[in-house]
KEGU-608255 format. One record per residue (C-alpha): residue in one letter; x, y, z. Coordinates in nm, 3 decimals. Example, Ala and Ser with C-alpha at 12.3 -4.5 7.8 and 13.67 -1.06 7.14 Angstrom:
! residues 2
<site r="A" u="1.230" v="-0.450" w="0.780"/>
<site r="S" u="1.367" v="-0.106" w="0.714"/>
//
This chain:
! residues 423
<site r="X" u="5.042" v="-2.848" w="-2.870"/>
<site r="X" u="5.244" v="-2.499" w="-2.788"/>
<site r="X" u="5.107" v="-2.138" w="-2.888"/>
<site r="X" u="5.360" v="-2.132" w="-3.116"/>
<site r="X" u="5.206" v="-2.424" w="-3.335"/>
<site r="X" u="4.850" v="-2.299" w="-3.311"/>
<site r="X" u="4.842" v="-1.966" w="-3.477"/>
<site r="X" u="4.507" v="-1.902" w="-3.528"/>
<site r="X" u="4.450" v="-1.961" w="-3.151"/>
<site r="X" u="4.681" v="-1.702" w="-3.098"/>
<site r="X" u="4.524" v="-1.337" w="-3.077"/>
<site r="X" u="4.221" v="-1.494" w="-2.899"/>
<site r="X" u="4.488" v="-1.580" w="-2.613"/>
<site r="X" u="4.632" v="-1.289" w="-2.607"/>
<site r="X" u="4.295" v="-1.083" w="-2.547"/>
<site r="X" u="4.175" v="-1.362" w="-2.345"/>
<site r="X" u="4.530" v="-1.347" w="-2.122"/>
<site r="X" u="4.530" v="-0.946" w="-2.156"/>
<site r="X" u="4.182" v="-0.894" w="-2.058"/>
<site r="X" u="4.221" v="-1.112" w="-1.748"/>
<site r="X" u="4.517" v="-0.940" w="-1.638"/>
<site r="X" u="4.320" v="-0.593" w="-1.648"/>
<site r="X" u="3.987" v="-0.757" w="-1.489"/>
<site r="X" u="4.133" v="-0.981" w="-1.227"/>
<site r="X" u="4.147" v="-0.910" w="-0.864"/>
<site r="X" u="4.537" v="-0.825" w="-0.813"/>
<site r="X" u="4.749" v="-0.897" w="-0.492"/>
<site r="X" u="4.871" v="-0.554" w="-0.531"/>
<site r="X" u="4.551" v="-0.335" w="-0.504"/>
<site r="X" u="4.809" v="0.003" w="-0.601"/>
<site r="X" u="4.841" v="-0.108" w="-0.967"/>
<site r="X" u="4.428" v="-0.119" w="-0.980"/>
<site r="X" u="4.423" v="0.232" w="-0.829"/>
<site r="X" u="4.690" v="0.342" w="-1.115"/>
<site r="X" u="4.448" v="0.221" w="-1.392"/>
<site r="X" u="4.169" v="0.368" w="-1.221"/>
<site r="X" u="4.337" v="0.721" w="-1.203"/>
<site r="X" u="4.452" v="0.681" w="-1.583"/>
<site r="X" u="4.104" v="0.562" w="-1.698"/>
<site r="X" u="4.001" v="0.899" w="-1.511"/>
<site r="X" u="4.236" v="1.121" w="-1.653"/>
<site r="X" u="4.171" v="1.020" w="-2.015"/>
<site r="X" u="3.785" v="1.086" w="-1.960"/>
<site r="X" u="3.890" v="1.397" w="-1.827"/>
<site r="X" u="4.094" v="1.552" w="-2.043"/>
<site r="X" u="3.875" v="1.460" w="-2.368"/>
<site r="X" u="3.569" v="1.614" w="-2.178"/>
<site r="X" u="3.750" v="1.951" w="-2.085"/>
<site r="X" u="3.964" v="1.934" w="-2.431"/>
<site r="X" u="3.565" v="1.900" w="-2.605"/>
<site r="X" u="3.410" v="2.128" w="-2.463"/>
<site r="X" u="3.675" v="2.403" w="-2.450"/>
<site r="X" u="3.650" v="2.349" w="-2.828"/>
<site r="X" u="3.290" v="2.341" w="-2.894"/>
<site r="X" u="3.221" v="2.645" w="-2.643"/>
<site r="X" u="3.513" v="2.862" w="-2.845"/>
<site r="X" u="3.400" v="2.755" w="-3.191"/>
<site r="X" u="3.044" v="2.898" w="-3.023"/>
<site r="X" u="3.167" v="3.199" w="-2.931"/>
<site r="X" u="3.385" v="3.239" w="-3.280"/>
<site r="X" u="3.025" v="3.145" w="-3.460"/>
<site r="X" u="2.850" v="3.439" w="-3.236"/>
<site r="X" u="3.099" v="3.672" w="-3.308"/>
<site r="X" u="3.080" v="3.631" w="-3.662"/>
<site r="X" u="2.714" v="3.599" w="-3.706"/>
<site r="X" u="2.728" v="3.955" w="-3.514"/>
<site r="X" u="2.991" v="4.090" w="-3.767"/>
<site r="X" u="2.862" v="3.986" w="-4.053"/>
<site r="X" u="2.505" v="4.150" w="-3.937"/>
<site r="X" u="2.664" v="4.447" w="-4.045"/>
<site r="X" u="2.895" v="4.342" w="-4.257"/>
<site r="X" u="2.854" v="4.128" w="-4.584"/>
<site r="X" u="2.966" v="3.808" w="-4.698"/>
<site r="X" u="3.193" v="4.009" w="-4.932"/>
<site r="X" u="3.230" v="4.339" w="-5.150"/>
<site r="X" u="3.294" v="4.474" w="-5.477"/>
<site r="X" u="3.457" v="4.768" w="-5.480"/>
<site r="X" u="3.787" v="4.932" w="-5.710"/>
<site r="X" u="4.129" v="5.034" w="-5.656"/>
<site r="X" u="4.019" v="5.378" w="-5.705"/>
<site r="X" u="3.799" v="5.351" w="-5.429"/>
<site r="X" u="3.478" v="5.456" w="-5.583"/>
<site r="X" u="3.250" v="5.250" w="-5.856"/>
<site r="X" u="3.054" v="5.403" w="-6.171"/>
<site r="X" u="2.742" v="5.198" w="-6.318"/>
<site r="X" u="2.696" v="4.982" w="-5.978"/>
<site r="X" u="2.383" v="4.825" w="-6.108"/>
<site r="X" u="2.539" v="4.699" w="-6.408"/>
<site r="X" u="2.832" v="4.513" w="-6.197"/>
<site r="X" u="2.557" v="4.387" w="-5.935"/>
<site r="X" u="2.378" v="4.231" w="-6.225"/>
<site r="X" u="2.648" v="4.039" w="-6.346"/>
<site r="X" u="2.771" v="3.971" w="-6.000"/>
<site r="X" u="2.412" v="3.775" w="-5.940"/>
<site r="X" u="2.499" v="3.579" w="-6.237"/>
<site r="X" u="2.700" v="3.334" w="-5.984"/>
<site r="X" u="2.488" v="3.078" w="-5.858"/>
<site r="X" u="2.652" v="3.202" w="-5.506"/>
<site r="X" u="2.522" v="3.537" w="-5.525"/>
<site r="X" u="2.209" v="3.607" w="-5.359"/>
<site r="X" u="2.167" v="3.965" w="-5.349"/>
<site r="X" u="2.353" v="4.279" w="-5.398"/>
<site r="X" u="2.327" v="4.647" w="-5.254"/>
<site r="X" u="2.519" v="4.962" w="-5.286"/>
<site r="X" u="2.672" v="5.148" w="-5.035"/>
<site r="X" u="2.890" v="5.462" w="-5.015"/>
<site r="X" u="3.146" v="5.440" w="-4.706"/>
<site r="X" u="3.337" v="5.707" w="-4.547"/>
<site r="X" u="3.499" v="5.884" w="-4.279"/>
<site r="X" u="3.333" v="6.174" w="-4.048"/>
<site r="X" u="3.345" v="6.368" w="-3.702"/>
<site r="X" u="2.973" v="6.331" w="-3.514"/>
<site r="X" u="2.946" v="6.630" w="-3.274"/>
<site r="X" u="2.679" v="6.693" w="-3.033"/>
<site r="X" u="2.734" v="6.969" w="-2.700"/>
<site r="X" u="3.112" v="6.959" w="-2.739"/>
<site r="X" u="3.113" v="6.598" w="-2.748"/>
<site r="X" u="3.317" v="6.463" w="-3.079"/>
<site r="X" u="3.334" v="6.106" w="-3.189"/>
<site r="X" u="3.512" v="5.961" w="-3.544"/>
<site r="X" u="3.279" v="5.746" w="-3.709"/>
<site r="X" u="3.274" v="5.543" w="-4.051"/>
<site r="X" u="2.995" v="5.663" w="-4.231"/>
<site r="X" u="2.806" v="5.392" w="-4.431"/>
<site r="X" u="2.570" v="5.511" w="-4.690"/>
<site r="X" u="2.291" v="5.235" w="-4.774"/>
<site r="X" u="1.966" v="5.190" w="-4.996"/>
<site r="X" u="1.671" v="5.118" w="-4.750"/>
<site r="X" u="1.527" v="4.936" w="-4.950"/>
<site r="X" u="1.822" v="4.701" w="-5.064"/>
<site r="X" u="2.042" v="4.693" w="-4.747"/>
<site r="X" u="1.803" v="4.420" w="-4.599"/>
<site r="X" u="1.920" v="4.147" w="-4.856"/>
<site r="X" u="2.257" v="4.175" w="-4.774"/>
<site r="X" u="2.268" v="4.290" w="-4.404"/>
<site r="X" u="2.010" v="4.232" w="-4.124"/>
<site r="X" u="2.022" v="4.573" w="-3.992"/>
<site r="X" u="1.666" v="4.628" w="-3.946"/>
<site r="X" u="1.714" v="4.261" w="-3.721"/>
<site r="X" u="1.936" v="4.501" w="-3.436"/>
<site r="X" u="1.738" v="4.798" w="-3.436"/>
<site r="X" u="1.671" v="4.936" w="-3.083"/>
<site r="X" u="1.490" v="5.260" w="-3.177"/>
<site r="X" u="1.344" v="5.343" w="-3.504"/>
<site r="X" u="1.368" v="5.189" w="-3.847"/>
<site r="X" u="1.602" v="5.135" w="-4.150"/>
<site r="X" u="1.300" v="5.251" w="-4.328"/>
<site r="X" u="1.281" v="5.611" w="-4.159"/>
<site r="X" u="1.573" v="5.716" w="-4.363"/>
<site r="X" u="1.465" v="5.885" w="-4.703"/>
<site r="X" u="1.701" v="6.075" w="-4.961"/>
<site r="X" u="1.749" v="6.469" w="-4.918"/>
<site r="X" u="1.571" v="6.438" w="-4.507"/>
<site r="X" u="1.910" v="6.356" w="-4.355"/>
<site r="X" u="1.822" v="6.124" w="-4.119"/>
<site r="X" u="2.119" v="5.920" w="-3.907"/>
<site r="X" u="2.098" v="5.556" w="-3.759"/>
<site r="X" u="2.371" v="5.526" w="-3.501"/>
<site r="X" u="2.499" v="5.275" w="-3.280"/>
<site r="X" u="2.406" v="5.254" w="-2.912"/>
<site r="X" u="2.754" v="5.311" w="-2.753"/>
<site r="X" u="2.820" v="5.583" w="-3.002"/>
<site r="X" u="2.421" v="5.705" w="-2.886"/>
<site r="X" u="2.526" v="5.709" w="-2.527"/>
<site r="X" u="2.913" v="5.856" w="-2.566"/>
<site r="X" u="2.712" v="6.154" w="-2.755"/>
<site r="X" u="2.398" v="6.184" w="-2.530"/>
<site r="X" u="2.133" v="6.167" w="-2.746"/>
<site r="X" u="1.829" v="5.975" w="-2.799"/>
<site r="X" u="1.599" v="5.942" w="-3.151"/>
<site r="X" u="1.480" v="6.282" w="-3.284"/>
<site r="X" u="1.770" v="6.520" w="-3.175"/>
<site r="X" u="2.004" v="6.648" w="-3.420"/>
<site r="X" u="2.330" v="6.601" w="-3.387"/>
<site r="X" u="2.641" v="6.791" w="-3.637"/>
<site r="X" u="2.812" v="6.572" w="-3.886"/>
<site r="X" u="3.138" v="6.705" w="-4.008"/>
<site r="X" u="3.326" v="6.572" w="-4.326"/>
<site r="X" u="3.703" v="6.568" w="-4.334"/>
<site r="X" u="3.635" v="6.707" w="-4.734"/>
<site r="X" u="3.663" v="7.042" w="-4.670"/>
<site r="X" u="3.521" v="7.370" w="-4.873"/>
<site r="X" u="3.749" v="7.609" w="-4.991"/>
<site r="X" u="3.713" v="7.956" w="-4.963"/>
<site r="X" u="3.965" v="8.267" w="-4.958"/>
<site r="X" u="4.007" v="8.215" w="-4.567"/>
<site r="X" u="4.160" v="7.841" w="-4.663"/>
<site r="X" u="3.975" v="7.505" w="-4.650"/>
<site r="X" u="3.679" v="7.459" w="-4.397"/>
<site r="X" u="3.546" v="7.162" w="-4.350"/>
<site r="X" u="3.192" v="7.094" w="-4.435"/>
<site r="X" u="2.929" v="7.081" w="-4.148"/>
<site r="X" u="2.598" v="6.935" w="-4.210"/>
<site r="X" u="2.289" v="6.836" w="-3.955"/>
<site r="X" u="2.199" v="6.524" w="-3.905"/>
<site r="X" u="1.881" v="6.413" w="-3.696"/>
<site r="X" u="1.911" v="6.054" w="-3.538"/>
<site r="X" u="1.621" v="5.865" w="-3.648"/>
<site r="X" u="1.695" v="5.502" w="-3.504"/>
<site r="X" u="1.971" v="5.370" w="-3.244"/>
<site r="X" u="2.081" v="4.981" w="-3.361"/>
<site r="X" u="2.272" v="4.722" w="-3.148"/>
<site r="X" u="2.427" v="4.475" w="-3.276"/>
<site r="X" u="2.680" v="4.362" w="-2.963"/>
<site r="X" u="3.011" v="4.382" w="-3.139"/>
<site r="X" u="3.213" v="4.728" w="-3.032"/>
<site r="X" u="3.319" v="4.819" w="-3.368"/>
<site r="X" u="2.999" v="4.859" w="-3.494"/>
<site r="X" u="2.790" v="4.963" w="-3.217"/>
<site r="X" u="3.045" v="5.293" w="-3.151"/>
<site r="X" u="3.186" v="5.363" w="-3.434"/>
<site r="X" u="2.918" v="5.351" w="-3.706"/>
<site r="X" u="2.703" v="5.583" w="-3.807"/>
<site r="X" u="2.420" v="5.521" w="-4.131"/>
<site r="X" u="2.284" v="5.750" w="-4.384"/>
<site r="X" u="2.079" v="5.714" w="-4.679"/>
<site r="X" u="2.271" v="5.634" w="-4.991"/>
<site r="X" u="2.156" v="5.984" w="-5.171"/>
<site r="X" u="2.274" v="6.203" w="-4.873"/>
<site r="X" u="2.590" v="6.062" w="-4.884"/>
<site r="X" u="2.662" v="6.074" w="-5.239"/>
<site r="X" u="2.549" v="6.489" w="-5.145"/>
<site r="X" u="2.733" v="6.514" w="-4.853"/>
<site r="X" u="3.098" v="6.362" w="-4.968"/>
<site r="X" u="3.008" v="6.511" w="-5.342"/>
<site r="X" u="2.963" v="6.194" w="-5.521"/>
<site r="X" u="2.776" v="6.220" w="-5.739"/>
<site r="X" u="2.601" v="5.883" w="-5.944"/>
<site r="X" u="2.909" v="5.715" w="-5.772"/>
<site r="X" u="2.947" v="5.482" w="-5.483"/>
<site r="X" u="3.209" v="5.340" w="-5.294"/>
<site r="X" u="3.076" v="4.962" w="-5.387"/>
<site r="X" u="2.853" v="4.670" w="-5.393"/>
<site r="X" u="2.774" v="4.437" w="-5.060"/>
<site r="X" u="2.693" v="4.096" w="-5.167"/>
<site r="X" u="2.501" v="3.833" w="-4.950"/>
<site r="X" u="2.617" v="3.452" w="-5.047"/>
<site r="X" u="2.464" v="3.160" w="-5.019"/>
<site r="X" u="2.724" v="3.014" w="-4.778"/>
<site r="X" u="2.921" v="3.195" w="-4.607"/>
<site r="X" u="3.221" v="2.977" w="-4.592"/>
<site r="X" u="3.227" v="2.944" w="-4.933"/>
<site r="X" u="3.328" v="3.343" w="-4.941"/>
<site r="X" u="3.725" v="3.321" w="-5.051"/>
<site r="X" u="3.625" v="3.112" w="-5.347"/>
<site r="X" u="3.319" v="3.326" w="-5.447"/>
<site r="X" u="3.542" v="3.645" w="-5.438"/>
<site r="X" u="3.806" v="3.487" w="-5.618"/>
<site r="X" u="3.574" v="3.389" w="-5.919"/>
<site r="X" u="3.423" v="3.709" w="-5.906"/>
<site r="X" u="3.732" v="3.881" w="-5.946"/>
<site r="X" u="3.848" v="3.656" w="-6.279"/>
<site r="X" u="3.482" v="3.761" w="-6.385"/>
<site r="X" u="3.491" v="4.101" w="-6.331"/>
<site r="X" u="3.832" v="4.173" w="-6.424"/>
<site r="X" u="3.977" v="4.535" w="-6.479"/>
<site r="X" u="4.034" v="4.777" w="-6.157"/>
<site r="X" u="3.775" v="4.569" w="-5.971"/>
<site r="X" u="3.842" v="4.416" w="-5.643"/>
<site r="X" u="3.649" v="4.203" w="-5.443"/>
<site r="X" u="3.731" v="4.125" w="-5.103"/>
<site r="X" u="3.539" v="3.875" w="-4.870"/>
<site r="X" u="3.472" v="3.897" w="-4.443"/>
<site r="X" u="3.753" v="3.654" w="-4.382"/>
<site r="X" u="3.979" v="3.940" w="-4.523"/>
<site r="X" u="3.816" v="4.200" w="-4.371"/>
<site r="X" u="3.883" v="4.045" w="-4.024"/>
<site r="X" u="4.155" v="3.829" w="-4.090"/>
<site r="X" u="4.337" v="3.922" w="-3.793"/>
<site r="X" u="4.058" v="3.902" w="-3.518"/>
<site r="X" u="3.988" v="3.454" w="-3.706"/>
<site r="X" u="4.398" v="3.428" w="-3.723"/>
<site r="X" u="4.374" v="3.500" w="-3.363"/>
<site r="X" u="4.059" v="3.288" w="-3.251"/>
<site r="X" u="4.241" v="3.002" w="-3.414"/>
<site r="X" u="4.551" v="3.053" w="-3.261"/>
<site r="X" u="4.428" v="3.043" w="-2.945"/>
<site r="X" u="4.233" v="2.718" w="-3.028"/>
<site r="X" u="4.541" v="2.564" w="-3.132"/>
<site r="X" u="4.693" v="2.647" w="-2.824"/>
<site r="X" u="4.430" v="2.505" w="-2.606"/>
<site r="X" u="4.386" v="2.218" w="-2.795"/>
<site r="X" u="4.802" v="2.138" w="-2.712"/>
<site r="X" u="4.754" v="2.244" w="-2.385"/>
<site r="X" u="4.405" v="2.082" w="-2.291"/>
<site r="X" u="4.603" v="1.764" w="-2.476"/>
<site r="X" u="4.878" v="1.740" w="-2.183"/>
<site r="X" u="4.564" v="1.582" w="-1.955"/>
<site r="X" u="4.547" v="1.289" w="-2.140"/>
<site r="X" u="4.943" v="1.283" w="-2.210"/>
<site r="X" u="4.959" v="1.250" w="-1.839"/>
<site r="X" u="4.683" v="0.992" w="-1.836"/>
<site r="X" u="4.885" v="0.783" w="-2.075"/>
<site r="X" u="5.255" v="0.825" w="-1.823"/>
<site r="X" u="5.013" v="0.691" w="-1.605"/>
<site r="X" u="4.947" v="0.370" w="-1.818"/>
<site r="X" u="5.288" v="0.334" w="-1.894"/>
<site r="X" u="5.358" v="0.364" w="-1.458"/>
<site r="X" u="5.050" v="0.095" w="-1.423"/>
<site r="X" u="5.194" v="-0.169" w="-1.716"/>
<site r="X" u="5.573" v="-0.139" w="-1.586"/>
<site r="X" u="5.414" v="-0.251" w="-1.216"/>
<site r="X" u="5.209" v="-0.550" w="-1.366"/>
<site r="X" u="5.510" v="-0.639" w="-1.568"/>
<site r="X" u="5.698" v="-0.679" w="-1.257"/>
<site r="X" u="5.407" v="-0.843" w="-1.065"/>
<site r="X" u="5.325" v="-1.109" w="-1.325"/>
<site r="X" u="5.728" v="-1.213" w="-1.422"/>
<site r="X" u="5.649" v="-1.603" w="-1.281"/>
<site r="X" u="5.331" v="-1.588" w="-1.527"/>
<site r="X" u="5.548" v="-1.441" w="-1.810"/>
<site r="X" u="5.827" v="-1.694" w="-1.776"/>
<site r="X" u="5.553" v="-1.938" w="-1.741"/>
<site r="X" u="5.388" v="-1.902" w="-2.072"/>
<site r="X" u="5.749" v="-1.851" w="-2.217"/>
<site r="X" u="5.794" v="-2.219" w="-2.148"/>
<site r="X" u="5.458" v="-2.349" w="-2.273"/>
<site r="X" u="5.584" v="-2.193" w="-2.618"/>
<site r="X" u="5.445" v="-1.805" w="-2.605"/>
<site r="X" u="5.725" v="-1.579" w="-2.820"/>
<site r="X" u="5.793" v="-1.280" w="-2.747"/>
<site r="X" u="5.570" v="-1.107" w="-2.966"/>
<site r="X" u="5.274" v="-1.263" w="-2.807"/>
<site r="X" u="5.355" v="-1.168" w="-2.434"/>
<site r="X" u="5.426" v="-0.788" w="-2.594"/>
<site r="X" u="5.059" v="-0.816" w="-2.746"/>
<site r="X" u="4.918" v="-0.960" w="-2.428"/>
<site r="X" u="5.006" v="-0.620" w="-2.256"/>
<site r="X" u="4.923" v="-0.386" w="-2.509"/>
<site r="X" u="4.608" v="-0.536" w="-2.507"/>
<site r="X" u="4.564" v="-0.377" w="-2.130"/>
<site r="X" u="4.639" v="-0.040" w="-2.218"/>
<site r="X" u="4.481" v="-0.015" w="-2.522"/>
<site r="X" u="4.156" v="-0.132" w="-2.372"/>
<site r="X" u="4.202" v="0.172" w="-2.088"/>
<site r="X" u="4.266" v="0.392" w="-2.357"/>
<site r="X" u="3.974" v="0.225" w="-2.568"/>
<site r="X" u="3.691" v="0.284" w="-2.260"/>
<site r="X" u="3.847" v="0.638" w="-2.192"/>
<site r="X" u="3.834" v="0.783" w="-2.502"/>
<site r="X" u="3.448" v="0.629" w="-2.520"/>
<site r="X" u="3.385" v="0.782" w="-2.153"/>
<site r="X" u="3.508" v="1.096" w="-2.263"/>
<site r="X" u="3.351" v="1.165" w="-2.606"/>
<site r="X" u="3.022" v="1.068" w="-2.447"/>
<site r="X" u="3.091" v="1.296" w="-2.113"/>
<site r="X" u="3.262" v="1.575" w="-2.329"/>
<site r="X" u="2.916" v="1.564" w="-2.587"/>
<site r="X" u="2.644" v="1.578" w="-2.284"/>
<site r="X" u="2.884" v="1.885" w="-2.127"/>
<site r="X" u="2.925" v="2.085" w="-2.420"/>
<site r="X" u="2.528" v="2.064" w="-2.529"/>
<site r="X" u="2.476" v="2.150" w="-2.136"/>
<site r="X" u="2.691" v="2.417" w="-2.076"/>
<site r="X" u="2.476" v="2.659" w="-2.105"/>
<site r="X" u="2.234" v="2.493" w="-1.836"/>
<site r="X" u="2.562" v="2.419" w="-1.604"/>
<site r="X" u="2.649" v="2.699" w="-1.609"/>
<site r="X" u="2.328" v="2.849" w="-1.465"/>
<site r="X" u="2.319" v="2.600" w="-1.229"/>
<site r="X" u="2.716" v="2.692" w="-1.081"/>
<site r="X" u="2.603" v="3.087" w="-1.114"/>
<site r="X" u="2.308" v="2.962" w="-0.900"/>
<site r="X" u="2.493" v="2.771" w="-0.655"/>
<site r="X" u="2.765" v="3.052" w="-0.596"/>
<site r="X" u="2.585" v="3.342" w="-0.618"/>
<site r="X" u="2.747" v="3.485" w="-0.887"/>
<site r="X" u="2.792" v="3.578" w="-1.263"/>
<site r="X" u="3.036" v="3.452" w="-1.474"/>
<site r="X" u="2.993" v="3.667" w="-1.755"/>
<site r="X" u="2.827" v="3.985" w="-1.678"/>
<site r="X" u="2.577" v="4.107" w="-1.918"/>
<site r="X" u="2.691" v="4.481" w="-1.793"/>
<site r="X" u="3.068" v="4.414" w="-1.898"/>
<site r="X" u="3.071" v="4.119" w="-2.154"/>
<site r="X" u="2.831" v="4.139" w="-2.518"/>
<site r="X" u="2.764" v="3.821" w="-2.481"/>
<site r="X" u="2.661" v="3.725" w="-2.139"/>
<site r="X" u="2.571" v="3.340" w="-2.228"/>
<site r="X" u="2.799" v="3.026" w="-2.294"/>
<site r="X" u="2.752" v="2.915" w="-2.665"/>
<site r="X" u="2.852" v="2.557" w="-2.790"/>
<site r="X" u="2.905" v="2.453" w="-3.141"/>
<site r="X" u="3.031" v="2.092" w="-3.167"/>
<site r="X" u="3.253" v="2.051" w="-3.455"/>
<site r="X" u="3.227" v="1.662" w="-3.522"/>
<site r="X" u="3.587" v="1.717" w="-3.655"/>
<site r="X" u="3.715" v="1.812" w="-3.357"/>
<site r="X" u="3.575" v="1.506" w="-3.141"/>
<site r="X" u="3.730" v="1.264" w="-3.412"/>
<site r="X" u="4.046" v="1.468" w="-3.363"/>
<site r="X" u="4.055" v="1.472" w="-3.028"/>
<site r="X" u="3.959" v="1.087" w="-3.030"/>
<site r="X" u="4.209" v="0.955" w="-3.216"/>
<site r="X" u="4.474" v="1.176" w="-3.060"/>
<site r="X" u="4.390" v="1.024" w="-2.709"/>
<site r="X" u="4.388" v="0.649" w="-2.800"/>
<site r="X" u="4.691" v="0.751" w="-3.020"/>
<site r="X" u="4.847" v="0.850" w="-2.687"/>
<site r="X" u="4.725" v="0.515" w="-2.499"/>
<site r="X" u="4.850" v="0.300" w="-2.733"/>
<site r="X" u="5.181" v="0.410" w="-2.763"/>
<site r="X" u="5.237" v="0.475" w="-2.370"/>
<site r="X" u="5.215" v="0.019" w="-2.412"/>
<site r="X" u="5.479" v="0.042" w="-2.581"/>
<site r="X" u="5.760" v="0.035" w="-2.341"/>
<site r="X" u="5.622" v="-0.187" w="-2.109"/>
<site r="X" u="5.487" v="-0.437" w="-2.311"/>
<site r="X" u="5.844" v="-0.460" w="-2.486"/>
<site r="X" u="5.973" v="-0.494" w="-2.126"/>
<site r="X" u="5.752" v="-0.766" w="-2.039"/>
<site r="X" u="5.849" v="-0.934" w="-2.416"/>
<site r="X" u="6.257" v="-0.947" w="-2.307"/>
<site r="X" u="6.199" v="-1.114" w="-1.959"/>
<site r="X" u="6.422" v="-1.401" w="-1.959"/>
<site r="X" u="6.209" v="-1.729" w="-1.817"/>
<site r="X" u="6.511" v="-1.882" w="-1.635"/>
<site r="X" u="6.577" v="-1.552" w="-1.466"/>
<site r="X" u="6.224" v="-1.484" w="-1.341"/>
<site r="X" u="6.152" v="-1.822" w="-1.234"/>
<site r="X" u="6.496" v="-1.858" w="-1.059"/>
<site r="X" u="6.356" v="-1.740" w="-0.676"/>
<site r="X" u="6.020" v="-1.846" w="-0.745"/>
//
């Protein structure tokens, strides 16, 4: 009976040939060092490639969740950049299932000015009593409270930087000036009003922390003469993520001069960035395991040449060629097979550690690796994307599998009478 003529017994040979190839002791101990190096490297790269991915989709997840602390999930406002009858187009804006709540808010631009100190600031005027439900300002608040500012007192909530850049503390008054100006028969002069700081927030993210400043909705409709008018509507959403199509079914709702924008437009440079970058460490973090699998290819070429007799051998008995290709595949595609299960479970206990490794290197060397005093966040987050670890999976024993290739189609053209000619 030849292999040939019993098909059905022929996979089971081939993993049964294949897998004692890969297990046995070898008279060439190099080739077992090879496999051991490539079984490394995949494991590895997937860990480093996982955990680079879950620890920047942390960071990307912090830095957002700080953003949108101040910022909302997305905004109504108008091409003529203020809004009449606000509660009217919150109202029907609730009337998506998305919607959770709605606030006004009145945003412009201002000088701050305290002992010749000058800062530019956005000035963001909010409803107390509202902004809650759409923002978690009160959530950052250092000093004070959101509920300390009251219409007509004109009370200021600043951030800390933009506390410390001005030197003052709560309960000083500091000079707010307006870029509308007044005009009077000596030209325009621009309109000067005083403020007194009445809380200091922090919410860890630059932008906001020195470079906003927050007033009650009422002074600012005074101050930047307003009127019933505001500059537009926050909205807080259910999910987040599901912001671009929320604003885009607001916007056929609404119709007319409104426009609604969402946070992924807002900061659509900053995410086009962090994704960038993850691309590009993703391909580069990849190159590991690509030289894992040249390894593979270096370890099958050298057990191709050390088993020749055996291959000419079962050539005779009957084997085709396509059976002798599958017996070698079968021994790189099992390296690949363990490595890529080494490495998601290594790469998963790293990144839901990192945190605590980190500690522990910091500990070790004396040192910190992200300074609390330079860096806003100090700590080493980790969000596992379970889309990224099938990714990064299948990509690996992608890689294995076709680094068999070549050698296994080497070991399938060996010509029996030439191999077992100086045996």
């Amino acid at each position: 009976m030849t292999f040939a003529d019993e098909e059905c017994l022929l996979r089971p040979f081939e993993w049964l040939v294949g897998l004692r190839y890969l297990l046995a002791k070898r008279r060439t101990h190099f080739i077992s060092f090879i496999s051991l190096i490539s079984l490394a490297g995949i494991v590895l790269g997937m860990t480093a490639l996982i955990t680079v991915l879950s620890v920047m989709n942390g960071f990307q997840k912090e830095v957002r969740d700080r953003m949108l602390s101040m910022a909302a999930h997305a905004q109504i406002t108008s091409y003529g950049g203020t809004v009449e009858g606000w509660s009217d187009l919150a109202q029907r804006a609730r009337e998506n299932p998305e919607v959770l709540a709605a606030a006004p808010y009145v945003s412009q631009q201002a000088l701050l000015s305290n002992q010749g100190e000058v800062r530019g600031v956005y000035v963001r005027g909010v409803d107390p009593a509202l902004e809650d439900s759409v923002a978690a300002l009160s959530k950052s608040m250092k000093a004070g409270n959101l509920s300390d500012l009251a219409p007509d007192r004109f009370g200021i909530i600043i951030g800390k930087d933009l506390a410390y850049s001005l030197g003052v503390v709560v309960g000083e008054r500091i000079t707010l000036i307006a870029p509308q100006g007044n005009v009077t028969p000596a030209g325009i002069v621009p309109r000067l009003r005083q403020f007194t700081v009445v809380g200091v927030f922090e919410v860890g993210h630059l932008e906001f922390d020195s470079g906003l400043a927050v007033i009650h909705i009422a002074d600012a409709q005074k101050l930047y003469r307003m009127g019933e008018k505001v500059s537009g509507v926050r909205l807080k959403l259910k999910d987040l993520l599901q912001a671009p199509r929320v604003a885009h079914e607001l916007t056929q709702r609404l119709g007319g001069e409104t426009l609604v924008t969402d946070w992924t437009r807002q900061n659509v440079n900053y995410f086009r960035a962090v994704e960038i970058e993850k691309r590009m460490m993703f391909v580069i973090l990849t190159l590991i395991i690509a030289v894992a699998a040249f390894n593979i290819v270096s370890a099958l070429v050298m057990v191709v040449t050390d088993k020749q007799s055996d291959i000419a051998i079962l050539r005779t008995l009957g084997a085709a060629p396509g059976s002798i290709m599958r017996i070698f595949m079968v021994q790189g595609t099992v390296i690949g097979l363990v490595g890529t299960v080494l490495g998601i479970a290594c790469g998963l206990l790293l990144a839901f550690n990192i945190d605590t490794v980190v500690k522990f290197v910091e500990t070790v060397f004396h040192t910190k690796i992200l300074s609390p005093e330079i860096y806003y966040i100090s700590d080493f987050p980790s969000d596992v994307h379970l889309g990224d670890v099938i990714v990064v999976a299948l990509v690996s024993f992608l890689l294995t599998v076709l680094a068999t290739l070549y050698p296994s189609y080497r070991a399938a053209r060996i010509n029996p009478a030439e191999a077992l000619r100086y045996e």
